[in-house]
C-alpha positions, 0 to 999 in steps of 0.5 A: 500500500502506498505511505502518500495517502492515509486511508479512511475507513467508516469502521472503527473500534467498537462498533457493531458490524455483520460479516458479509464475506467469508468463511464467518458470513452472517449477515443478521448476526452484529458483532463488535470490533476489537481492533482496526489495522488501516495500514493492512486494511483488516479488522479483528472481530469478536468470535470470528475467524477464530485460529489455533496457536502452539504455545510453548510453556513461558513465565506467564503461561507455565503450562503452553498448549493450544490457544484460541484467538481472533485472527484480522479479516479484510475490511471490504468483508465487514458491514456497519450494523444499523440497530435501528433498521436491524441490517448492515447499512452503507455509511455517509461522513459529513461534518456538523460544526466542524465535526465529523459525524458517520450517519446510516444511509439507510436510517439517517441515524447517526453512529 
């Protein structure tokens, strides 16, 4: 990706989002979002894309195994969840007193 631009994605940390793409596709059930990666343009969702570590024995976790964690998807494969119509919507950035302010296309609710 090119350092010149930073890119600008309507999903960030804690919202509500359905998965449209992919192995964890549901789009009626909304999910939070831990974490946002806009320099790899990938997202870690809750329960989602779910992967198995090996993990050795170490100070913190004497006994090692096998660890379940969340691993990133693609961002184009997440949708904003409107809770107010109850399905994934489009959003629009505008600003409202020099702020910026994310509003559902499908509702015009605000995010």
């Amino acid at each position: 990706m090119s350092t010149r631009f930073k890119p600008k994605f309507n999903i960030k940390k804690g919202d509500s989002v359905v998965i449209i793409a992919g192995d964890d596709k549901d789009v009626k059930k909304p999910r939070k979002v831990l974490e946002v990666f806009p320099d790899k343009e990938r997202v870690v969702i809750e329960g989602a894309n779910i992967i198995t570590r090996h993990t050795k024995p170490s100070a913190q976790n004497t006994k090692g195994g096998l660890v379940k964690k969340e691993a990133p998807i693609h961002i184009s494969n997440v949708m904003l969840w409107d809770a107010k119509k109850g399905e994934a919507t489009k959003v629009k950035r505008s600003r409202e007193n020099g702020k910026l302010v994310r509003t559902s296309k499908k509702s015009g609710a605000t995010v």
